[in-house]
N, CA, C and O atoms as a Tinker XYZ file with bonds, in Angstrom:
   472  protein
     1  N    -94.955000  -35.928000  -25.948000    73     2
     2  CA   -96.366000  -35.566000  -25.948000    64     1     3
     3  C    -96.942000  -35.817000  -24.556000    63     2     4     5
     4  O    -96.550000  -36.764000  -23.874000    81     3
     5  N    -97.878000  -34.958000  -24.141000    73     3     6
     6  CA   -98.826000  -34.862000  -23.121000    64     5     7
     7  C    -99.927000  -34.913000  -22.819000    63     6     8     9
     8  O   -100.654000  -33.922000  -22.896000    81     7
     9  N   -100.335000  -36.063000  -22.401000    73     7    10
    10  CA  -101.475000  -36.265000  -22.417000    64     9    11
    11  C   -102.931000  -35.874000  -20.487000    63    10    12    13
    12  O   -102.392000  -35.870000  -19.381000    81    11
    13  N   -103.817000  -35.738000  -20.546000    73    11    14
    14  CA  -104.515000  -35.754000  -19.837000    64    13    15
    15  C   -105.453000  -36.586000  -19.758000    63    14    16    17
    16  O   -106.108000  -36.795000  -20.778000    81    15
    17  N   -105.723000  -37.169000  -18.744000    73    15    18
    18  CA  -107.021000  -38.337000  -18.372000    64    17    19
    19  C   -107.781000  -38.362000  -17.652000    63    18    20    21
    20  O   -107.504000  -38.942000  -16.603000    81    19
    21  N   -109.487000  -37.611000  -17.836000    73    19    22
    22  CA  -110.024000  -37.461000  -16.775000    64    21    23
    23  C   -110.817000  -38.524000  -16.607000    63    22    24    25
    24  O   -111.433000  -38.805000  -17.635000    81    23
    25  N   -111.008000  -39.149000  -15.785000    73    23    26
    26  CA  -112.237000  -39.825000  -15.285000    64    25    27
    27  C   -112.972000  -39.968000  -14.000000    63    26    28    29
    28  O   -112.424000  -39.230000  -13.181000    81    27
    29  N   -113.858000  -40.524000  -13.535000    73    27    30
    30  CA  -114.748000  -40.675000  -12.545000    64    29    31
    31  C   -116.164000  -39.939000  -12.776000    63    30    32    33
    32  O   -116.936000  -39.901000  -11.818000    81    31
    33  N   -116.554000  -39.337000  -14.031000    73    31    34
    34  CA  -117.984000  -39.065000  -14.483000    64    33    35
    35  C   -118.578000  -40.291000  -14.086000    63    34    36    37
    36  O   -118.074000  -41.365000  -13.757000    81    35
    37  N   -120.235000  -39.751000  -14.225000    73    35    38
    38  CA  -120.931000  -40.776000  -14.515000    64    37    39
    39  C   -122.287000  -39.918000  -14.129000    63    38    40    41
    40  O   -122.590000  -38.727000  -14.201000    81    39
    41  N   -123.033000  -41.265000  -13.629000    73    39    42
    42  CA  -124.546000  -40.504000  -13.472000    64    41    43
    43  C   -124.565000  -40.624000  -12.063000    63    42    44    45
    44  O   -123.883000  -41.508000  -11.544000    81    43
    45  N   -125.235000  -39.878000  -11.384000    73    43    46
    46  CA  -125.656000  -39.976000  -10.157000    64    45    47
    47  C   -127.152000  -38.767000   -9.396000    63    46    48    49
    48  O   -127.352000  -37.616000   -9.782000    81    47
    49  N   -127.761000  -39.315000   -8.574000    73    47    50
    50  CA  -128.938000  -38.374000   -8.237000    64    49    51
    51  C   -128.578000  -37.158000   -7.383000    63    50    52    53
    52  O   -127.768000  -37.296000   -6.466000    81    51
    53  N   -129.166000  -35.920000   -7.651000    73    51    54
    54  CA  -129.272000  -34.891000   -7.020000    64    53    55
    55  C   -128.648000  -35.539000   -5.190000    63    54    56    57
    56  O   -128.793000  -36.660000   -4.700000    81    55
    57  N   -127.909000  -34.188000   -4.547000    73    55    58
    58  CA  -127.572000  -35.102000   -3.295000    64    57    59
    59  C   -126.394000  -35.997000   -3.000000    63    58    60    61
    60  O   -125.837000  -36.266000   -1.936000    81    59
    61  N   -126.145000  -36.426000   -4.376000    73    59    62
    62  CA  -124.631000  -37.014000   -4.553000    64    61    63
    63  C   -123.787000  -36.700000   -4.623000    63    62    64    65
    64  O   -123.499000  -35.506000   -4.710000    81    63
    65  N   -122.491000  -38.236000   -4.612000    73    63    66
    66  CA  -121.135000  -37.279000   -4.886000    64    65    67
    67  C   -121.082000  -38.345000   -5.766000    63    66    68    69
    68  O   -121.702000  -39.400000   -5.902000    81    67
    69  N   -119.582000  -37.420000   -6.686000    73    67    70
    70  CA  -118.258000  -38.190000   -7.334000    64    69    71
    71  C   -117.252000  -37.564000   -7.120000    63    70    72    73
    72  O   -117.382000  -36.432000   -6.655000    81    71
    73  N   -116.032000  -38.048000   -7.366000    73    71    74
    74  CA  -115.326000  -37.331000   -7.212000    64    73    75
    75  C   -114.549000  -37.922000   -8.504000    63    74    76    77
    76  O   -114.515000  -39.111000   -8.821000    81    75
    77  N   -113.862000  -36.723000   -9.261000    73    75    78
    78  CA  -113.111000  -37.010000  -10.920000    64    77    79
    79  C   -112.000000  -36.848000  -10.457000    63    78    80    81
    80  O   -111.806000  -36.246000   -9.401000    81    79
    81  N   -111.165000  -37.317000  -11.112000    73    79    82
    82  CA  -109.464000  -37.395000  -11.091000    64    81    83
    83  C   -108.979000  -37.363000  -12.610000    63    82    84    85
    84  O   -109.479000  -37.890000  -13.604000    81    83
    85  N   -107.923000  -36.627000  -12.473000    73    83    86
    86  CA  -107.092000  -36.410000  -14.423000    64    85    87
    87  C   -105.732000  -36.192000  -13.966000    63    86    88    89
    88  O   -105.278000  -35.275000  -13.283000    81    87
    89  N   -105.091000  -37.351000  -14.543000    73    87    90
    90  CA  -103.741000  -37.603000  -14.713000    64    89    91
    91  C   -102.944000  -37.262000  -15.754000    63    90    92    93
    92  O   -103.275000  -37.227000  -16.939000    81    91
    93  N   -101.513000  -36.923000  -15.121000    73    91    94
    94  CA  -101.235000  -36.791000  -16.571000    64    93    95
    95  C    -99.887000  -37.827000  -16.849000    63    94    96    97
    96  O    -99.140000  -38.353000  -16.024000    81    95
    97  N    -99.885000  -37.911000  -18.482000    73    95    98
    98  CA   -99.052000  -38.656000  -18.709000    64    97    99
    99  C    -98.056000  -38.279000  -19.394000    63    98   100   101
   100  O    -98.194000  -37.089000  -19.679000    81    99
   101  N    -97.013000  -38.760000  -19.844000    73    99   102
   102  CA   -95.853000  -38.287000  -21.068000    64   101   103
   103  C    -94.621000  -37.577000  -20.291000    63   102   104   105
   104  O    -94.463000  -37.608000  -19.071000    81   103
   105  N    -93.685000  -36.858000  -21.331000    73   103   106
   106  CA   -92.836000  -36.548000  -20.351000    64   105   107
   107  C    -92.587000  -35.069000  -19.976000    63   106   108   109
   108  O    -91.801000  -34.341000  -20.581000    81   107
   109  N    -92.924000  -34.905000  -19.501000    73   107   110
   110  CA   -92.645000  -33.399000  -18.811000    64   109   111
   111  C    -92.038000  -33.172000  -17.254000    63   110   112   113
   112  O    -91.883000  -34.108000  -16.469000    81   111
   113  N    -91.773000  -31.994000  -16.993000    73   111   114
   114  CA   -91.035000  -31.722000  -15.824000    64   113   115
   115  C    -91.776000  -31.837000  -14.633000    63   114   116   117
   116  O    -91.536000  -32.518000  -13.636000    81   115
   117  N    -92.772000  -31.025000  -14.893000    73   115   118
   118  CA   -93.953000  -30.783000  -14.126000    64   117   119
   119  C    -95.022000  -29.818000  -14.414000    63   118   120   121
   120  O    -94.874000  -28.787000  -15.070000    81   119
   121  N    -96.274000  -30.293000  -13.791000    73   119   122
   122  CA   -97.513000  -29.588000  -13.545000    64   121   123
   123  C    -97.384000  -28.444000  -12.841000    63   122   124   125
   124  O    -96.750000  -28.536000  -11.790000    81   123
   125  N    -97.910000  -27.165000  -13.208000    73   123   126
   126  CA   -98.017000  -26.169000  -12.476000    64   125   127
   127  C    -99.477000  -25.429000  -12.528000    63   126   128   129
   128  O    -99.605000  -25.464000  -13.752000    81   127
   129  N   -100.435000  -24.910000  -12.156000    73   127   130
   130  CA  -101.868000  -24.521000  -12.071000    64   129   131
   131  C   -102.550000  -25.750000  -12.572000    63   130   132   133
   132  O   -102.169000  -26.154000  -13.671000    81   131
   133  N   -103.501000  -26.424000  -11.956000    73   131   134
   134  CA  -104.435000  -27.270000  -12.905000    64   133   135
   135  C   -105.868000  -26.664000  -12.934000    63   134   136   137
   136  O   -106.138000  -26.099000  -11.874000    81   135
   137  N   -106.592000  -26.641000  -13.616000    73   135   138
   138  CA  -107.836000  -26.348000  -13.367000    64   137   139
   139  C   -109.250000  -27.334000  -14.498000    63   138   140   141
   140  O   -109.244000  -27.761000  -15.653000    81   139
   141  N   -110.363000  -27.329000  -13.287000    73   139   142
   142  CA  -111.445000  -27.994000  -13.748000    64   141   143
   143  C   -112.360000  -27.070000  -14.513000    63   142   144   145
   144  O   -112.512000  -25.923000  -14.094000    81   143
   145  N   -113.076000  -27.539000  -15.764000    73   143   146
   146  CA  -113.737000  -26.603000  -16.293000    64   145   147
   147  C   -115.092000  -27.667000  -16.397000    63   146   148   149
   148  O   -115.041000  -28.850000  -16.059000    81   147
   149  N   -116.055000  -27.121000  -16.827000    73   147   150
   150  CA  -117.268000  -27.797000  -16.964000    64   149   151
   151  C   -118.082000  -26.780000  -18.349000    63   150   152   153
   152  O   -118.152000  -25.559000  -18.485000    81   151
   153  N   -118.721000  -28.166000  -19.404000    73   151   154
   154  CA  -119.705000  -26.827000  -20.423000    64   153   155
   155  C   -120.704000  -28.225000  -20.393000    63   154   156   157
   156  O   -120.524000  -29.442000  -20.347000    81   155
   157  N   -121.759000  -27.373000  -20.444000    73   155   158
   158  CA  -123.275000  -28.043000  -20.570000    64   157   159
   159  C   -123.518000  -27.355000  -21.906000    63   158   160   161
   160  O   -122.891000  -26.387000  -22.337000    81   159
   161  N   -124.687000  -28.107000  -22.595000    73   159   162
   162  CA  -124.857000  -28.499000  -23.777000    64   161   163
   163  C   -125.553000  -26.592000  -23.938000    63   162   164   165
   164  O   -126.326000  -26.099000  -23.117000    81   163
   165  N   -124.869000  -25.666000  -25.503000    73   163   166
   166  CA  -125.758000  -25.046000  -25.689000    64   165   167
   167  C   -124.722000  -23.366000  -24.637000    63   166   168   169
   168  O   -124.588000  -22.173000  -24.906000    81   167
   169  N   -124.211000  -24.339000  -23.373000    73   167   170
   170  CA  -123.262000  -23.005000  -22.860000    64   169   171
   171  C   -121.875000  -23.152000  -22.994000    63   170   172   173
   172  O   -121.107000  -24.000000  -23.448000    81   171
   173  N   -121.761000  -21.499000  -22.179000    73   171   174
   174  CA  -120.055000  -21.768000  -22.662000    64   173   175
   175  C   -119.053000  -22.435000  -21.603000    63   174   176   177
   176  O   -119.264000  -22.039000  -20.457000    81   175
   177  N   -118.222000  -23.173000  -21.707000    73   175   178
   178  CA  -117.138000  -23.546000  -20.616000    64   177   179
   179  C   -116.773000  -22.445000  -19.642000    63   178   180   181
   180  O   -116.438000  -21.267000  -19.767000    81   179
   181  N   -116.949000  -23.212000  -18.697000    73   179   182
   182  CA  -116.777000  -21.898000  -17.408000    64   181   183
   183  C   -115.765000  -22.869000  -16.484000    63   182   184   185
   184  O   -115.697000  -24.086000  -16.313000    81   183
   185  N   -114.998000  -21.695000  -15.967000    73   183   186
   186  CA  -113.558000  -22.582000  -14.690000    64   185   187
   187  C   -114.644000  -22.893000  -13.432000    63   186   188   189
   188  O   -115.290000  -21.904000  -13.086000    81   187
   189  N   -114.970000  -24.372000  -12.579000    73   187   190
   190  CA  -115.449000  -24.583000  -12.026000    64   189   191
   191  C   -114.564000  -24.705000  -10.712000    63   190   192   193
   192  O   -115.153000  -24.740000   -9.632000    81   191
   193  N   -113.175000  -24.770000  -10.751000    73   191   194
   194  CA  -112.018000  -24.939000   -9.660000    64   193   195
   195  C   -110.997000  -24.925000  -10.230000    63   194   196   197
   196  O   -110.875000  -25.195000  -11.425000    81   195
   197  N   -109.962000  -24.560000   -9.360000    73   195   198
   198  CA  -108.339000  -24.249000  -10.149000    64   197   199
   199  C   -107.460000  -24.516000   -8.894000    63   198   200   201
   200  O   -107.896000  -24.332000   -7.757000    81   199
   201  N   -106.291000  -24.926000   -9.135000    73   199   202
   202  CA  -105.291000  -25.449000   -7.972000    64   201   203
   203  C   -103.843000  -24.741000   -8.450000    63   202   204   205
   204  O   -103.732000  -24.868000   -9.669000    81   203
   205  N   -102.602000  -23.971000   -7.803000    73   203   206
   206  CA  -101.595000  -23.553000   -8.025000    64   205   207
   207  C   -100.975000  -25.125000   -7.604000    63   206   208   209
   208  O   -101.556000  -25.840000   -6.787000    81   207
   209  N    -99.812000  -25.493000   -8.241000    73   207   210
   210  CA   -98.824000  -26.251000   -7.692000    64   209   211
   211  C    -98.886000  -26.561000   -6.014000    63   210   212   213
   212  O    -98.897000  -27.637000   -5.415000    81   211
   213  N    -98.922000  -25.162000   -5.517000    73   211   214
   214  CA   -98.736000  -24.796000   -4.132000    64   213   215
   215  C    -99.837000  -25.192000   -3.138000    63   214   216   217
   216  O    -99.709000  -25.117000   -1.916000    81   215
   217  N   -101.180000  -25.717000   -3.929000    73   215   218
   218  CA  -101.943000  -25.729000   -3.081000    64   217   219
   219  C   -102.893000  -24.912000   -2.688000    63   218   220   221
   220  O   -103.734000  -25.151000   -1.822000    81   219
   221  N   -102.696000  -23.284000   -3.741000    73   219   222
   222  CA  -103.905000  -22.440000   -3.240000    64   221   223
   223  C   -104.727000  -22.587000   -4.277000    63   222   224   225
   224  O   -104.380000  -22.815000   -5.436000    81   223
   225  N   -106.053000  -22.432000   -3.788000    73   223   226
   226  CA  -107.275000  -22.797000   -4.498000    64   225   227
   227  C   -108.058000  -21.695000   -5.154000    63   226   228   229
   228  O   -107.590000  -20.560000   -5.068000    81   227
   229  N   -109.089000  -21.860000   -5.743000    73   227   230
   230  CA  -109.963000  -20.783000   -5.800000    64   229   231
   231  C   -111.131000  -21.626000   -7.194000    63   230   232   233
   232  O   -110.935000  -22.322000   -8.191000    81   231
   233  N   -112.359000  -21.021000   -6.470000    73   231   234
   234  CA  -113.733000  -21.920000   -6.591000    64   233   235
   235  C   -114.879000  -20.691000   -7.338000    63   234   236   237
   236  O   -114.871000  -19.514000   -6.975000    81   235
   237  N   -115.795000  -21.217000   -8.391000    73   235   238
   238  CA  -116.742000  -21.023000   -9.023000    64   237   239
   239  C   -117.564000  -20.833000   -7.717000    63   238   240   241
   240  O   -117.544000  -21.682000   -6.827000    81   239
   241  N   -118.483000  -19.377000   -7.618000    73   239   242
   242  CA  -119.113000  -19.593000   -6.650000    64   241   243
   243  C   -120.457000  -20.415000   -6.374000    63   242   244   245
   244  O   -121.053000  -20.735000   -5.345000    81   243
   245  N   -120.650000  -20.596000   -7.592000    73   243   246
   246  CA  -121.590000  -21.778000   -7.888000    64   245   247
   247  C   -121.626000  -23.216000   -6.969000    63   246   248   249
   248  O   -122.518000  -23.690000   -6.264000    81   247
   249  N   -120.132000  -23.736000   -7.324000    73   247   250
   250  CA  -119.703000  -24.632000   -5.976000    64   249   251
   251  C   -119.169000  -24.512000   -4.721000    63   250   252   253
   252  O   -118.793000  -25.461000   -4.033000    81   251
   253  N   -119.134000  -23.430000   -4.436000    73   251   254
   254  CA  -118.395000  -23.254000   -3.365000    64   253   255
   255  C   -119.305000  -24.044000   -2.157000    63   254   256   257
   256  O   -120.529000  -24.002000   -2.032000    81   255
   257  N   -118.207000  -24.864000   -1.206000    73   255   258
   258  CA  -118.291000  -25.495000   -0.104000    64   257   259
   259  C   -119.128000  -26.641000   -0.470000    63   258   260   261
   260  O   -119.417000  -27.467000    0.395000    81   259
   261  N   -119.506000  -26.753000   -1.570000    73   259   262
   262  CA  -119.782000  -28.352000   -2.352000    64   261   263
   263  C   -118.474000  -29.205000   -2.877000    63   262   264   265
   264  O   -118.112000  -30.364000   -2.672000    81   263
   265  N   -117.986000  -28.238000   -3.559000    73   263   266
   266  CA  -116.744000  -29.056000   -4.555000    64   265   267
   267  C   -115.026000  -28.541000   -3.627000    63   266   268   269
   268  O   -114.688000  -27.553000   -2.976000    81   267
   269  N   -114.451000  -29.610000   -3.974000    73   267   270
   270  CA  -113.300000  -29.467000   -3.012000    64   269   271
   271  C   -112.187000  -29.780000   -4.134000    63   270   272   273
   272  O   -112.151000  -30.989000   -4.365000    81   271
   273  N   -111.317000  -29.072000   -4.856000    73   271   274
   274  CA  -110.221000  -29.559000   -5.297000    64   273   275
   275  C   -109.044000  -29.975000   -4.802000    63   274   276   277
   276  O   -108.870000  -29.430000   -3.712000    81   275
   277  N   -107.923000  -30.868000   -5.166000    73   275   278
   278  CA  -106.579000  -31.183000   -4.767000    64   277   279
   279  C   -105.713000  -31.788000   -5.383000    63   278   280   281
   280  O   -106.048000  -32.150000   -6.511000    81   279
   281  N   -104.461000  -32.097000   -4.974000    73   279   282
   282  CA  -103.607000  -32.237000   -5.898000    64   281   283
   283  C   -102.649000  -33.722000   -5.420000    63   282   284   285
   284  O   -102.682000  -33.743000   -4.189000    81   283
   285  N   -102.313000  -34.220000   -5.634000    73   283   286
   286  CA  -100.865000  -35.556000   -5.728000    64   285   287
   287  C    -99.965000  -35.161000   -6.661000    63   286   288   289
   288  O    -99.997000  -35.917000   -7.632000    81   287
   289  N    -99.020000  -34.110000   -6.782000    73   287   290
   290  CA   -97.756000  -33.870000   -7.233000    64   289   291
   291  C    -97.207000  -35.010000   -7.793000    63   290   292   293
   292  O    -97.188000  -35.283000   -8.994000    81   291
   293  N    -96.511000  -36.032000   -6.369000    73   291   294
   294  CA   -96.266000  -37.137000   -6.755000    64   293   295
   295  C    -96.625000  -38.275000   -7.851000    63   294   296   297
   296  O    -95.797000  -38.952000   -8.462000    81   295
   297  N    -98.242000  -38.353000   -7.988000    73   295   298
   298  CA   -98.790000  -38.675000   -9.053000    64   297   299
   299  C    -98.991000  -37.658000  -10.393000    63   298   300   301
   300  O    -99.094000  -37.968000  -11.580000    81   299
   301  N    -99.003000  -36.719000   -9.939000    73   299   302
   302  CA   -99.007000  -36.328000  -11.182000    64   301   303
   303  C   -100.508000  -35.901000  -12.027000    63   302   304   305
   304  O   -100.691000  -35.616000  -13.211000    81   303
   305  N   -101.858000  -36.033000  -10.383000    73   303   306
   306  CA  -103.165000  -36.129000  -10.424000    64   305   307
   307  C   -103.778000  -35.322000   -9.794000    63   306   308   309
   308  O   -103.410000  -35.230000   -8.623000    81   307
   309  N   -104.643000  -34.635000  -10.118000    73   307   310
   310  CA  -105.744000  -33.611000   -9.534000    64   309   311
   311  C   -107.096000  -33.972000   -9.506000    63   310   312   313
   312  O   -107.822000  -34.403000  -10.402000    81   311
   313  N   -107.267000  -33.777000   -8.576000    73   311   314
   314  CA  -108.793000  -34.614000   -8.310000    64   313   315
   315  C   -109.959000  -33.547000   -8.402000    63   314   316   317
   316  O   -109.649000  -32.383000   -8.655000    81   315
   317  N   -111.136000  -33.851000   -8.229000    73   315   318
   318  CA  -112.647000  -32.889000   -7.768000    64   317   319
   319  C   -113.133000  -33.480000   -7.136000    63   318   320   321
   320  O   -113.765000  -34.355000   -7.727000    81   319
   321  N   -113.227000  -33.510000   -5.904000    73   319   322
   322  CA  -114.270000  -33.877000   -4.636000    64   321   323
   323  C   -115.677000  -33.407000   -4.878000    63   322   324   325
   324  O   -116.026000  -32.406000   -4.251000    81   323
   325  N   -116.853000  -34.182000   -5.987000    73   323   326
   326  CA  -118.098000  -33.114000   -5.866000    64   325   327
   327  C   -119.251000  -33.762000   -4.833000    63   326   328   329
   328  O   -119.830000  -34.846000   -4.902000    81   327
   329  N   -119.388000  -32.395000   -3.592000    73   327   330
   330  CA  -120.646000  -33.312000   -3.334000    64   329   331
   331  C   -121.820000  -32.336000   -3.038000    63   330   332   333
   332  O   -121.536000  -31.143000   -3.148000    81   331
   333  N   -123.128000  -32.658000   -2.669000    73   331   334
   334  CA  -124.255000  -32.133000   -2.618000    64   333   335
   335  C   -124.680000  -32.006000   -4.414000    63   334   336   337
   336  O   -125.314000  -31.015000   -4.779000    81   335
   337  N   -124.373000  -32.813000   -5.183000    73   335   338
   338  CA  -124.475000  -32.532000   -6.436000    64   337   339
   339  C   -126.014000  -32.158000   -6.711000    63   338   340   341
   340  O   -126.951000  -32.683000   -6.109000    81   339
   341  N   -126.139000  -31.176000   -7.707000    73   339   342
   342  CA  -127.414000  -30.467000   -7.883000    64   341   343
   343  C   -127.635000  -30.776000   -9.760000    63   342   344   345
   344  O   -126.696000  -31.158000  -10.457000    81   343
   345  N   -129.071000  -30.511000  -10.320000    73   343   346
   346  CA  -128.865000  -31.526000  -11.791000    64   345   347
   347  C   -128.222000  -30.242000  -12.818000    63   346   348   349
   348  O   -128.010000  -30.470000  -14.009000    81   347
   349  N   -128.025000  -29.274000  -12.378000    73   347   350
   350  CA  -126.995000  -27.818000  -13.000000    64   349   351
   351  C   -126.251000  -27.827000  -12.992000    63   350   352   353
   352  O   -125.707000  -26.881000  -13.563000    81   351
   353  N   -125.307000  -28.952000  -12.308000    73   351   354
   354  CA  -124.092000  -29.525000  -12.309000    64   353   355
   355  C   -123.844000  -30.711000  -13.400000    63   354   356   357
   356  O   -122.824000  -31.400000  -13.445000    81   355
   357  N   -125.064000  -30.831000  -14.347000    73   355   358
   358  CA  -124.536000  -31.687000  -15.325000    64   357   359
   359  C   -123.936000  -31.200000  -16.634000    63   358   360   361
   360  O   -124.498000  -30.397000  -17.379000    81   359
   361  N   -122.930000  -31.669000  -16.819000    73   359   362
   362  CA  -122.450000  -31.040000  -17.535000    64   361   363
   363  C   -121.058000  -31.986000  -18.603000    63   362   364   365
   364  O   -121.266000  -33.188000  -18.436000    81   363
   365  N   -119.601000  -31.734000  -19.728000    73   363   366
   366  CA  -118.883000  -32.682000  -19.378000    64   365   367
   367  C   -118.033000  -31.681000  -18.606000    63   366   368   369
   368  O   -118.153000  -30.456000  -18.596000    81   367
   369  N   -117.337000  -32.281000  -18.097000    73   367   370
   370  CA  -116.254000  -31.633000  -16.937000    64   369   371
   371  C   -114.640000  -31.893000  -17.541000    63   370   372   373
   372  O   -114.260000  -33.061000  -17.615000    81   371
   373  N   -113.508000  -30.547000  -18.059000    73   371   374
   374  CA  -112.400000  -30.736000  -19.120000    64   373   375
   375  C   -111.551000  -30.140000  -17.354000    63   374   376   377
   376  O   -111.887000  -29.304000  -16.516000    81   375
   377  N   -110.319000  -31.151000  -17.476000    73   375   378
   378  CA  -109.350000  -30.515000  -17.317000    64   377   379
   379  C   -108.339000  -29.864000  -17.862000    63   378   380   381
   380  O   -107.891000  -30.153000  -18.972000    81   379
   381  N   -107.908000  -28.958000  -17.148000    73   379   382
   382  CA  -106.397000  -28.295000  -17.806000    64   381   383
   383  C   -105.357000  -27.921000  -17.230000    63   382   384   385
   384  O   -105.478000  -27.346000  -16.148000    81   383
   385  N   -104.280000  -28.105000  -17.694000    73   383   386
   386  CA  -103.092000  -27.712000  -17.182000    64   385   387
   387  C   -102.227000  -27.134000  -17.429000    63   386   388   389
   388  O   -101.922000  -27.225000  -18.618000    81   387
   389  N   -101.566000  -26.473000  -16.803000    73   387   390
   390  CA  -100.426000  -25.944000  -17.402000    64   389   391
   391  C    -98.822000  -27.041000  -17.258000    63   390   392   393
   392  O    -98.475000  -27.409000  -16.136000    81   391
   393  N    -98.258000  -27.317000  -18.115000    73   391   394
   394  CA   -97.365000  -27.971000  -18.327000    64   393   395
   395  C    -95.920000  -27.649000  -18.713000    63   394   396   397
   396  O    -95.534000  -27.300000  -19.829000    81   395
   397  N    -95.209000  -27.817000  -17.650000    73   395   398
   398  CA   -93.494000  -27.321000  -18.084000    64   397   399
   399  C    -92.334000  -28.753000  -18.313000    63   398   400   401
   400  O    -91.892000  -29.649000  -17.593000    81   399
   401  N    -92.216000  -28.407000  -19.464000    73   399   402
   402  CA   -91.226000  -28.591000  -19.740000    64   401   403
   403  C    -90.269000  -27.862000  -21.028000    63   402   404   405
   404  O    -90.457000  -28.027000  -22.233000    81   403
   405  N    -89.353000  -27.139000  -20.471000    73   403   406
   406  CA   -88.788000  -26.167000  -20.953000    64   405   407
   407  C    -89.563000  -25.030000  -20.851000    63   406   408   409
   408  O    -89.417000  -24.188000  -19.965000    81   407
   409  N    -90.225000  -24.991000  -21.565000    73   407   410
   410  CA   -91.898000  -23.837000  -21.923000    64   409   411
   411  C    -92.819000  -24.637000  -21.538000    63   410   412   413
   412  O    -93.049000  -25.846000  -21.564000    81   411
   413  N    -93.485000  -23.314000  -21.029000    73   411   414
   414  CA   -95.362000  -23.773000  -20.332000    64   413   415
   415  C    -96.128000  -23.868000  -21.701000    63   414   416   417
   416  O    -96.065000  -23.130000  -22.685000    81   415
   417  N    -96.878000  -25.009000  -21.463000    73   415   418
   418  CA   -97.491000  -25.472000  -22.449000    64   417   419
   419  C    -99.138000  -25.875000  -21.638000    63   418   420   421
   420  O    -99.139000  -26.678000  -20.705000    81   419
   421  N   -100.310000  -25.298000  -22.063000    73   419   422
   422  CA  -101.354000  -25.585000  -21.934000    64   421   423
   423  C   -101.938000  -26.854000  -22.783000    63   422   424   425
   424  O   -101.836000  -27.182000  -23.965000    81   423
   425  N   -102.564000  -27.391000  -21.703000    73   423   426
   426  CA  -102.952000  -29.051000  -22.342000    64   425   427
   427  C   -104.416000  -29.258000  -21.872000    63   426   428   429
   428  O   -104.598000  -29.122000  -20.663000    81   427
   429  N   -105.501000  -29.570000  -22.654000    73   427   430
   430  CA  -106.937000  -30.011000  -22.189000    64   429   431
   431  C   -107.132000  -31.684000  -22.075000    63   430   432   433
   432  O   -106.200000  -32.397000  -22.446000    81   431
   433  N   -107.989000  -32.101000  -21.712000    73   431   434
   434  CA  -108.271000  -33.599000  -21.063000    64   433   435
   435  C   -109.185000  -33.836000  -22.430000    63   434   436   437
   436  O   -109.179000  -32.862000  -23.184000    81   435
   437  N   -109.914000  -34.895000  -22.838000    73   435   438
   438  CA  -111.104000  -35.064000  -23.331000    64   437   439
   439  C   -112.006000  -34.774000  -22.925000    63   438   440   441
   440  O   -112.880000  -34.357000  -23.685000    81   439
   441  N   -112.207000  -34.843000  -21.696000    73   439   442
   442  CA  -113.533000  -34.577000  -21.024000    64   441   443
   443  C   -114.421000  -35.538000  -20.142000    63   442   444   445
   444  O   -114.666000  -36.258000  -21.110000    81   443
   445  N   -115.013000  -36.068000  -19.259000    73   443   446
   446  CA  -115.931000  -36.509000  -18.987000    64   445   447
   447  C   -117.259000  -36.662000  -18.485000    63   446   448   449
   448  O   -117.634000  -36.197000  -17.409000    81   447
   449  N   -117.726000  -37.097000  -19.010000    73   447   450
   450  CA  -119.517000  -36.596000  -18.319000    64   449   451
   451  C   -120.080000  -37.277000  -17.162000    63   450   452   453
   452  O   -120.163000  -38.436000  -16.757000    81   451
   453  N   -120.497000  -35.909000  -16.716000    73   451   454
   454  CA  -121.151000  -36.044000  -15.547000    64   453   455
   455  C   -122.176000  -35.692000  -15.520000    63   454   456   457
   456  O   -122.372000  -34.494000  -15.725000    81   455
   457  N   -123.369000  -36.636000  -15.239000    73   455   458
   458  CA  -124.908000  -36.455000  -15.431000    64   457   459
   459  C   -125.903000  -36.273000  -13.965000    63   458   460   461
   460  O   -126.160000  -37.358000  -13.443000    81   459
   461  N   -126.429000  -35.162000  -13.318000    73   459   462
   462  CA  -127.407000  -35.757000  -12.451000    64   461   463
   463  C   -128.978000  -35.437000  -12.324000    63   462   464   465
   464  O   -129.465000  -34.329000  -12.550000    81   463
   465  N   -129.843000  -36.811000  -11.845000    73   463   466
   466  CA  -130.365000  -36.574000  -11.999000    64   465   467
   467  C   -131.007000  -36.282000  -10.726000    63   466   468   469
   468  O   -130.719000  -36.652000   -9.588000    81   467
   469  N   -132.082000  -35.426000  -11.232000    73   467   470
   470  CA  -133.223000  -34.870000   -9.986000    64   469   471
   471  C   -134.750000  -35.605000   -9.528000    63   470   472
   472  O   -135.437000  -35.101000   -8.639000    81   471
């Protein structure tokens, strides 16, 4: 079994950063695409950043040149660099991944919230 762990939510004011990280655990071969999603209360989950294995990116234009994604292979962790945070950015924030072992297997995080205020 495979698990995902996001954390580094929390609250913070308009202007801020956090930055979230989601690990994964259990046994698999490896991670291949990860991506950050975000749903605020009432909307639908939308991809806020996505990472190939390889390192190429591609960004919600919503954040663009605010939010910075990346990756530790080695760990096994994908991070979100958020900054200039705005309070439309509150939301909880799910990771996902794609997961090989043998077969690609899609896996979601719980989630964590990220609140800001204005």
């Amino acid at each position: 079994q495979v698990q995902l762990v996001e954390s580094g939510g929390g609250l913070v004011q308009a202007g801020g950063s956090l930055r979230l990280s989601c690990t994964a655990s259990g046994i698999f071969f490896r991670l291949n695409s990860v991506g950050w999603y975000r749903q605020a209360p009432g909307d639908q989950r939308e991809l806020v950043a996505a990472i190939t294995r390889g390192g190429n990116t591609n960004y919600a234009d919503s954040v663009k040149g605010r939010f910075t994604i990346s990756r530790d292979n080695a760990k096994n962790t994908v991070y979100l660099q958020m900054n200039s945070l705005k309070s439309e950015d509150t939301a909880v924030y799910y990771c996902n991944a794609d997961v090989v072992w043998g077969a690609t297997t899609d896996y979601w995080g719980q989630g964590t919230q990220v609140t800001v205020s204005s």
